[in-house]
C-alpha positions in Angstrom: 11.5 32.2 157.1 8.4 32.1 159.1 5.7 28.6 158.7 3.6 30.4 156.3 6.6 31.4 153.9 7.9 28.0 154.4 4.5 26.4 153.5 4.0 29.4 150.4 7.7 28.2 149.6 6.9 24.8 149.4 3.5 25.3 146.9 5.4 27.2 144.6 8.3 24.1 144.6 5.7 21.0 144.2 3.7 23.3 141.5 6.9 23.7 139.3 7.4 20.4 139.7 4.3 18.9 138.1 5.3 18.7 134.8 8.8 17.2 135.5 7.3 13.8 136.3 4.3 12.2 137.1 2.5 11.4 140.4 3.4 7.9 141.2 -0.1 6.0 141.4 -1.5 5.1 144.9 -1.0 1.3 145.5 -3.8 -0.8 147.2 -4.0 -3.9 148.6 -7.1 -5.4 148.8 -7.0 -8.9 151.2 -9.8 -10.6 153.4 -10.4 -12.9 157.0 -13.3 -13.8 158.7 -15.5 -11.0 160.8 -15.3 -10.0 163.4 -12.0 -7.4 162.9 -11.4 -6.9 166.8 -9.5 -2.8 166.2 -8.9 -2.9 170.3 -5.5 -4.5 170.9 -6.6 -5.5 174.6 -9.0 -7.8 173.1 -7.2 -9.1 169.7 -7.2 -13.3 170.0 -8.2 -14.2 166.3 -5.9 -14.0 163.1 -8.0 -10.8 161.5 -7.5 -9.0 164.8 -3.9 -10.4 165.1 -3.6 -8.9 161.4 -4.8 -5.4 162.2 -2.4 -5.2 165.6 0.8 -6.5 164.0 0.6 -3.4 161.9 -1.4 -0.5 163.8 0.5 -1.4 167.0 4.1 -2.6 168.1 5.7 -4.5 171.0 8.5 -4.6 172.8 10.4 -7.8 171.0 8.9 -9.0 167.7 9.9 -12.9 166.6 13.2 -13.1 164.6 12.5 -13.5 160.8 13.8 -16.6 159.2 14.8 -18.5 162.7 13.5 -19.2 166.4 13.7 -16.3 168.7 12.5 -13.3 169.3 14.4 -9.5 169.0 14.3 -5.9 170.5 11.9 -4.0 168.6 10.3 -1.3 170.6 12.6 -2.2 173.4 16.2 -1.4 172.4 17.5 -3.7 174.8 16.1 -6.1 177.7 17.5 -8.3 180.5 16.4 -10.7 183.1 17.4 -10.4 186.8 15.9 -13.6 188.6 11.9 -13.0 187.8 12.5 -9.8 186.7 13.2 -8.5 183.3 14.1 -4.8 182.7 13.4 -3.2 179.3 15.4 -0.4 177.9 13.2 1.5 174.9 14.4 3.2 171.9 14.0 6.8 172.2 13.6 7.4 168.4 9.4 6.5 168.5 6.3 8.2 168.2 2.4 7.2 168.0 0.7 8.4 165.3 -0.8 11.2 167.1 3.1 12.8 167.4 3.1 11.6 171.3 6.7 10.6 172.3 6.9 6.6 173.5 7.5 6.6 176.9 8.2 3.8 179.9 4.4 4.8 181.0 2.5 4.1 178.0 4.3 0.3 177.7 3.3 0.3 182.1 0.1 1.8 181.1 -0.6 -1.0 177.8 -0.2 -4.1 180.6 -2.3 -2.2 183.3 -5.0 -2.0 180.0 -4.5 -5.7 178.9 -4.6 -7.0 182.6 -7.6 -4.6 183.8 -9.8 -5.3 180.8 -8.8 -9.3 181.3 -9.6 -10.2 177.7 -8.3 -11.2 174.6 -4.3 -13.3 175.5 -4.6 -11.3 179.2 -3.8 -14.7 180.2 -0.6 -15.1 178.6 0.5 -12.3 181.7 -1.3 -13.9 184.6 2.3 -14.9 185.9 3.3 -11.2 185.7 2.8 -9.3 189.4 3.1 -6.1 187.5 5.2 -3.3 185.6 7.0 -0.2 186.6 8.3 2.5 185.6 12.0 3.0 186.2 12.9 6.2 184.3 11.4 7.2 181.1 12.6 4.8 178.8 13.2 2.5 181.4 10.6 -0.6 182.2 10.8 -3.7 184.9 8.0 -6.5 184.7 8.3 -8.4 187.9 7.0 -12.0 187.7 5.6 -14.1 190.4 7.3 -17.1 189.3 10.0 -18.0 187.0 8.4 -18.6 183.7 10.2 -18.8 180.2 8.0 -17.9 177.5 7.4 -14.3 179.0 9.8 -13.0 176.5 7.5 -14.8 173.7 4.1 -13.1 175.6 5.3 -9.3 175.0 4.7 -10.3 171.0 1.3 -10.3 172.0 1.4 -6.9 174.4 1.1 -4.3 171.8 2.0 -0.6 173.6 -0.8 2.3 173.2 -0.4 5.8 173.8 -1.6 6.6 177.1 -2.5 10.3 176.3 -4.6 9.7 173.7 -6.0 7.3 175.5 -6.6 9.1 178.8 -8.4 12.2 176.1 -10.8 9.4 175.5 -11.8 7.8 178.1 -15.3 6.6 177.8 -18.4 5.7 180.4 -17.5 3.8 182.9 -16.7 3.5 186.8 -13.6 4.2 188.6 -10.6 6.1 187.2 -10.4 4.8 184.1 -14.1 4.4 183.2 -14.2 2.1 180.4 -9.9 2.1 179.8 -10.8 3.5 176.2 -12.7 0.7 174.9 -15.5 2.5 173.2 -12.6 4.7 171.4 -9.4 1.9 170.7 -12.8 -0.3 169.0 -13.1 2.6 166.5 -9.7 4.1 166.1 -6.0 3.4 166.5 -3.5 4.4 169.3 -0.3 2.6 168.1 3.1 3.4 166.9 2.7 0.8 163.8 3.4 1.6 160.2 0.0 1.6 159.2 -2.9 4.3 160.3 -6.7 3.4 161.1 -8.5 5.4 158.0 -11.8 3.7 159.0 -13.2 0.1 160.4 -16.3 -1.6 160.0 -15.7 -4.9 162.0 -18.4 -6.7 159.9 -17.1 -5.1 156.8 -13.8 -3.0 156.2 -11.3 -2.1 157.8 -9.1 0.6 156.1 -5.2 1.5 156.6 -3.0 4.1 155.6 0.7 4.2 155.2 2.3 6.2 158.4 4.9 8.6 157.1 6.6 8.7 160.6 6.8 5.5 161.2 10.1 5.3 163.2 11.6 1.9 161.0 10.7 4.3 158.0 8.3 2.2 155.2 9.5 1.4 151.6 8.1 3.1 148.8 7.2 -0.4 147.4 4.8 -1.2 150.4 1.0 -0.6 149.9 0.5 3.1 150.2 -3.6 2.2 151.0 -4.6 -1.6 153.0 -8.3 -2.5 152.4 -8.8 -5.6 154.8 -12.5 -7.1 154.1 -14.3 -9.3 156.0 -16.5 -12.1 155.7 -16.3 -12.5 151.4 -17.3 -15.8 150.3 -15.5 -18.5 148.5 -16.9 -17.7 145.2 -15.7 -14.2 145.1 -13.0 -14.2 146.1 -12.0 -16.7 143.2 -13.8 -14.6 140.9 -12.3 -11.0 142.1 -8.7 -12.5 142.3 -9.4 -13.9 138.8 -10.1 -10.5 138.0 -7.4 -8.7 139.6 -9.8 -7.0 142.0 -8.5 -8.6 144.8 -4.9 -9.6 146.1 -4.9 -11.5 148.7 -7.3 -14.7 150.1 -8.0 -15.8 153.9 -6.4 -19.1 154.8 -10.1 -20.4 154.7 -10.4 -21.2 151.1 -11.7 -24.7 149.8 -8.6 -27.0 149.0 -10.7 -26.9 145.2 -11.1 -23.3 145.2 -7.2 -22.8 146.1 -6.3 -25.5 143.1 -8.4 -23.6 140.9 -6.7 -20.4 141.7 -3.0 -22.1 141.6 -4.2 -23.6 137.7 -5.2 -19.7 136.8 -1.4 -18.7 138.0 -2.3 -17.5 141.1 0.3 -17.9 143.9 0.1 -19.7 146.6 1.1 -18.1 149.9 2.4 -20.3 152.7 2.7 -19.8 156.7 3.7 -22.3 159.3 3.2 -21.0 162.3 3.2 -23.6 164.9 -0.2 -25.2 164.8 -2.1 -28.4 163.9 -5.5 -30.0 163.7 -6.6 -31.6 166.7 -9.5 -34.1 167.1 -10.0 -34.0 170.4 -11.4 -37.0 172.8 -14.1 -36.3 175.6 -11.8 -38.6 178.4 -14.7 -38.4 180.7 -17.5 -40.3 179.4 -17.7 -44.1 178.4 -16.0 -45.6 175.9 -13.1 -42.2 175.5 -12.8 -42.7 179.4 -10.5 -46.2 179.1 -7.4 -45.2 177.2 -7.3 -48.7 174.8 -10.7 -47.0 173.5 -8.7 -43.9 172.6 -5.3 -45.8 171.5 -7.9 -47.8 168.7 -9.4 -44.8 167.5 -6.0 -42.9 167.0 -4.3 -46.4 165.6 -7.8 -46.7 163.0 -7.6 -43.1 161.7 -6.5 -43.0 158.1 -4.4 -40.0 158.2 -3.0 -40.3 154.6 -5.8 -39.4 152.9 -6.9 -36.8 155.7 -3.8 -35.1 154.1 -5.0 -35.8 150.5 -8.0 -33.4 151.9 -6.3 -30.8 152.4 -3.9 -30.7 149.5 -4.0 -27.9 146.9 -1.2 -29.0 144.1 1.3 -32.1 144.4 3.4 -29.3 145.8 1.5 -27.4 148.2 -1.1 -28.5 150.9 -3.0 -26.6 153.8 -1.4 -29.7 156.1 2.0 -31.7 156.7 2.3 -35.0 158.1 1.9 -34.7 162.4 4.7 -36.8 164.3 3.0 -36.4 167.7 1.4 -33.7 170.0 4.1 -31.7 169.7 4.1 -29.9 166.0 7.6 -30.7 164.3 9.6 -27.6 164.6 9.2 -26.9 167.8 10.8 -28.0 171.3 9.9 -31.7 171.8 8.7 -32.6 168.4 9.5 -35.5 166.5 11.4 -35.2 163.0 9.3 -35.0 160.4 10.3 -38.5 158.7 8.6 -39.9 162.0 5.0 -39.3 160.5 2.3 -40.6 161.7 0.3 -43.2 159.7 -2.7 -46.0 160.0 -2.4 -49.0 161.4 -5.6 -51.2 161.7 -4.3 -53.8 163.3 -2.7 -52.3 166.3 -6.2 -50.6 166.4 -7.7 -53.7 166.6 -6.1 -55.0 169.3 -6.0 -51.9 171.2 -10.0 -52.1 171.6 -9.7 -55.9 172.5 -7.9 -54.2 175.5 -11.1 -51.6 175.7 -13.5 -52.9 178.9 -16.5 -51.5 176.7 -17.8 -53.4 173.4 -17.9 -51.8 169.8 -20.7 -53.1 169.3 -22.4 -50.6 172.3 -20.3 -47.6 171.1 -22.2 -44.8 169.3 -19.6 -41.7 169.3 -21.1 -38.7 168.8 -18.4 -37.0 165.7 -18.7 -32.7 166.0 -17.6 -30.4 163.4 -17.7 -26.5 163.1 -20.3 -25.5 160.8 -18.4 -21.9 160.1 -15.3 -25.0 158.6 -16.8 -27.0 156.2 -14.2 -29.1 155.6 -14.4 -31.0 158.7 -17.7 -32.3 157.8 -14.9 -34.3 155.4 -12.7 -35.3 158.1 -16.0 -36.2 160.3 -17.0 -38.4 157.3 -13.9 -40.3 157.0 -13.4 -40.9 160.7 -17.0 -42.9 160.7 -15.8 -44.6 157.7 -12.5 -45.6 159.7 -14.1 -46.4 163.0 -16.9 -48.7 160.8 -14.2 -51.1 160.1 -14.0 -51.5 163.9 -17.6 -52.2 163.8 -17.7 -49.2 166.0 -21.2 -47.0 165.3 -21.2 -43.2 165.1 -23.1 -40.1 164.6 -22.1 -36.9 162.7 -23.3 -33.3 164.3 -23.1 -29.8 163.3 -22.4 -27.2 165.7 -22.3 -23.6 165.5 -19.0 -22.7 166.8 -21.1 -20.4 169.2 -22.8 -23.7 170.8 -19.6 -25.7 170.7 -17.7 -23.0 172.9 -20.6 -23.0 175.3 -21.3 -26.9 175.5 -17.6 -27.6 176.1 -17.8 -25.9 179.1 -19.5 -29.0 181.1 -17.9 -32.5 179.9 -21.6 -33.9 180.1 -22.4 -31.9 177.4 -19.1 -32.0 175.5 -19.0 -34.2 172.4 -17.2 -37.8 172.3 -14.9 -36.3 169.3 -14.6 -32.8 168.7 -12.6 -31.0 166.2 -10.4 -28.0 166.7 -7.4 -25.8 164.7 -5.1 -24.3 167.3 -1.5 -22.3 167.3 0.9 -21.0 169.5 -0.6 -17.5 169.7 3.0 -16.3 171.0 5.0 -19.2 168.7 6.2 -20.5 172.3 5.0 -24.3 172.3 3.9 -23.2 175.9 0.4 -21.0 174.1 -0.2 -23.7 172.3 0.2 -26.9 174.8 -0.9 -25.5 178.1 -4.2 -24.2 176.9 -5.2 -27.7 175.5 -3.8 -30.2 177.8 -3.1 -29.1 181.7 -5.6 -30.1 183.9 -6.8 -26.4 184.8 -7.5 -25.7 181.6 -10.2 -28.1 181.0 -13.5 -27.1 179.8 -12.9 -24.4 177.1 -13.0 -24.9 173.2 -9.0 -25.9 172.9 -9.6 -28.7 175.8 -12.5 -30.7 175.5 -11.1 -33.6 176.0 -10.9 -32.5 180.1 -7.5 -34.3 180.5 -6.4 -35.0 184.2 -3.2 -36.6 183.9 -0.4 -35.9 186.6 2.5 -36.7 184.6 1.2 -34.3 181.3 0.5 -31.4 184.3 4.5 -31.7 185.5 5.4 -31.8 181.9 3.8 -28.4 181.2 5.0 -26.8 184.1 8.4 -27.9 184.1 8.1 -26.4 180.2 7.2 -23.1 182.2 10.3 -22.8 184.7 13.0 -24.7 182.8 15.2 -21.5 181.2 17.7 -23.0 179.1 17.0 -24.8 175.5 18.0 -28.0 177.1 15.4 -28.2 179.5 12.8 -27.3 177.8 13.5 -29.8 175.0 13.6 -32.2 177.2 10.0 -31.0 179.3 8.1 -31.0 175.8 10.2 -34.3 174.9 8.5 -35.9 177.7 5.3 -34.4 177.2 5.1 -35.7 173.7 5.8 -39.3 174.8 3.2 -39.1 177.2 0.2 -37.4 175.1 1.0 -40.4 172.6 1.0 -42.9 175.6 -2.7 -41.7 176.6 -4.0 -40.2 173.5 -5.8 -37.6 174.6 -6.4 -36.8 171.0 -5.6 -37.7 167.4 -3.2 -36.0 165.6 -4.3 -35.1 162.2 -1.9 -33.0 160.8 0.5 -30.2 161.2 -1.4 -27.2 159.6 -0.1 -24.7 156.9 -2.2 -21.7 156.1 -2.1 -21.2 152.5 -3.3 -18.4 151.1 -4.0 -17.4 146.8 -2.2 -14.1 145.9 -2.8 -12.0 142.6 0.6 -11.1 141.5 0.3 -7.4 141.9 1.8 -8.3 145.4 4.6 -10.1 146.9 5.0 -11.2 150.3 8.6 -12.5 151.2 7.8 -13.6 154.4 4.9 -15.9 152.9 7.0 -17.3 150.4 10.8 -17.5 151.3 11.3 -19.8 154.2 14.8 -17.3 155.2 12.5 -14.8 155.6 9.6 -16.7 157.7 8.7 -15.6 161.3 7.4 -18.5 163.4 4.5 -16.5 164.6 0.6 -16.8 162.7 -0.3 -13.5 161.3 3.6 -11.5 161.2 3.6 -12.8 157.8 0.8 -10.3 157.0 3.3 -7.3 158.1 2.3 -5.1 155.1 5.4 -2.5 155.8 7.4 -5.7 154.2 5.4 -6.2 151.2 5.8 -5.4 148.0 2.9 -3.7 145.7 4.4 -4.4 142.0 1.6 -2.9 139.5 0.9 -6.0 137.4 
């Protein structure tokens, strides 16, 4: 039978058909983040853009669900040989454009990333390069030993080079722009879920990929509408309504107890973050460390957590043991929870070689987060009973990530929410605290500290659980020696859900992956028509 009989064949089949049963409805989700979406996976660092590459684009290794770890996804097999680690890919995959996944689009995705230095091109600066070995065969050689570069891939999502290469924009050299103009617009991945259109202010629109080579459930949303930018009000009024399915982790803790009293339910991701109020160490008083120690000792970090909760039950924070977020390597249990104690405060600044009474700290928070205009209120009600003076400014977080970038001009406190973009403690440590970071939005405190560097980099070489524990252990004990920063809480992202939808890894711990945003991996959710 030639295509066209097959194709005649097949009309004649599905119009028979029609009247035996009817056309299962289309399923939608509808869910929202914060603009911008970033569609190009070479330049994805927030959660929306970390949303639409989880599921338009894969990696080689994705992070083990309900555990630590991280498994063969793309890759059907990897090993390491001394700084090298050699990559063995399933032969079963295809991009969406029917192109066959080969060793030179995953050489040809780290060339991108690298070239375009952007987005978490950092997390590969350690990475001399990648080579083809055969065609399902790829080495990464790296210039140093370095553990968490099995954790990194999660964020090295593999594009098809073809359609790539069809599309190459203006630019100089070779590559011209590497596709930038076209992968902002349109998708090149082997993910589950298709680019139908994307408005990065707006809307971005997915569709269920027939082909995709894990297959995807009936149950899963046939149609993703992912909106950007909604306000607070309504998105409580369109979930209220059942127009809406899924809220951003952004949500007042009064709009989210609201929602929980209609019967909405309340999502939950741990990812390996925290809130961080960070101290400028460079300029008088945060400079002497007994300054510091009194203004960590004074903060009231009970009822910073009573902030935050949403129902006796469920909270956008946990309790914070130390620098080190419990759960991961170095942490303290969680029964070691941090808590106020004025009196230690108190003697701590009659160590301080500067006077209260000739402090005035300058207290930052994000306009774009209102609720740390609360946590900037209670910290000059905490440092008051010091008799220590402050000021409260807004910032734009535009401003703040460009006055950070000279200590002069950095604030005495700032505020900041931060994650291990990979779930390795090493994203989430080494950004903030080594010394040649200093001078970006996750370290404005501009630590110098020899004993935190050697800490961090012995977390960087040391391959075996063992030694890393005991590198973050030490790392721990020394951020709380110095206090760099206050601890205010180990953050959960909770998000209101309608219950047309259920998200297991949201809302079974087994399930969990340790990684912000895989929870959102819509080929694993479940549309249920209520």
């Amino acid at each position: 039978m030639n295509r066209i009989s097959k194709s005649l064949a097949a009309a004649l089949l599905a119009a028979t058909t029609l009247g035996a049963a009817p056309a299962l409805a289309e399923t939608v989700l509808r869910l929202d983040e914060v603009p911008v979406g970033e569609l190009d996976p070479g330049k994805a660092t927030d959660y929306a853009d970390s949303i639409l590459m989880f599921n338009i684009y894969d990696t080689l290794v994705i992070p083990a669900q309900g555990g630590p770890g991280y498994v063969p996804h793309l890759a059907e097999s990897y090993e390491a040989d001394g700084n090298d680690f050699v990559f063995k890919l399933r032969q079963d995959v295809k991009f969406q454009s029917g192109n066959p996944l080969t060793a030179e689009d995953v050489v040809f995705s780290f060339e991108r990333i690298k070239a375009l230095g952007q987005g978490l091109s950092f997390l590969f600066k350690n990475v001399d390069g990648a080579e083809k070995v055969d065609d399902t065969t790829v080495r990464f050689k790296l210039s140093q030993p370095y553990s968490p570069f099995v954790a990194s891939l999660v964020r090295l999502p593999i594009v098809d080079k073809k359609l790539v290469m069809e599309n190459l924009g203006e630019g100089d050299g070779e590559m011209k722009d590497w596709g930038q103009a076209f992968l902002s617009a349109n998708g090149a991945g082997t993910g589950a879920y298709k680019v139908v259109s994307h408005n990065p202010q707006e809307e971005t629109v997915m569709a269920k990929n027939a082909d995709y080579f894990l297959g995807v459930a009936d149950a899963a949303p046939d149609t993703v509408r992912f909106r950007y930018g909604l306000e607070a009000a309504t998105v409580r009024t369109l979930i209220a309504q059942g127009e809406h399915d899924i809220s951003s982790q952004w949500l007042p803790p009064e709009v989210l107890k609201s929602l929980a009293a209609d019967g909405a339910q309340m999502l939950k991701e741990t990812g390996g973050g925290a809130f961080y109020i960070k101290m400028n160490t460079t300029k008088p008083p945060l400079d002497d460390v007994n300054c510091r120690l009194a203004l960590a000792s004074a903060y009231d970090y009970a009822s910073g957590l009573k902030m935050v909760a949403v129902t006796d039950d469920v909270a956008q924070g946990s309790p914070a043991t130390g620098g080190v977020p419990v759960g991961m390597y170095g942490a303290k249990p969680a029964s070691a929870a941090m808590n106020r104690d004025l009196e230690a405060a108190k003697q701590h600044l009659a160590a301080c070689k500067y006077k209260p009474e000739d402090f005035n700290l300058e207290i930052s928070w994000i306009g774009e987060v209102p609720i740390e205009e609360r946590f900037a209120l209670l910290m000059q009600a905490n440092f008051t009973e010091l008799g220590i003076k402050s000021e409260i400014r807004k910032l734009p977080w535009a401003l703040f990530t460009e006055q950070v970038t000279k200590p002069e001009n950095t604030p005495n406190i700032s505020q900041i929410f931060a994650n291990a973009v990979t779930g390795d403690p090493d994203t989430l440590l080494y950004p903030m605290y080594h010394s040649s970071a200093a001078g970006t939005w996750q370290s404005p405190e501009y630590l110098k500290d020899e004993a935190v560097d050697a800490a961090l980099e012995k977390g960087r070489a040391e391959t075996s659980d063992e030694g890393r524990q005991a590198a973050y252990t030490a790392l721990n004990d020394r951020l709380m020696e110095i206090a760099p920063s206050i601890y205010a809480y180990d953050r959960q992202s909770i998000f209101a859900a309608s219950n047309r939808v259920k998200v297991p890894a949201l809302s079974d711990p087994a399930k969990a992956f340790g990684l912000d945003g895989f929870g959102f991996t819509f080929r694993l959710m479940e549309m249920t028509g209520e």
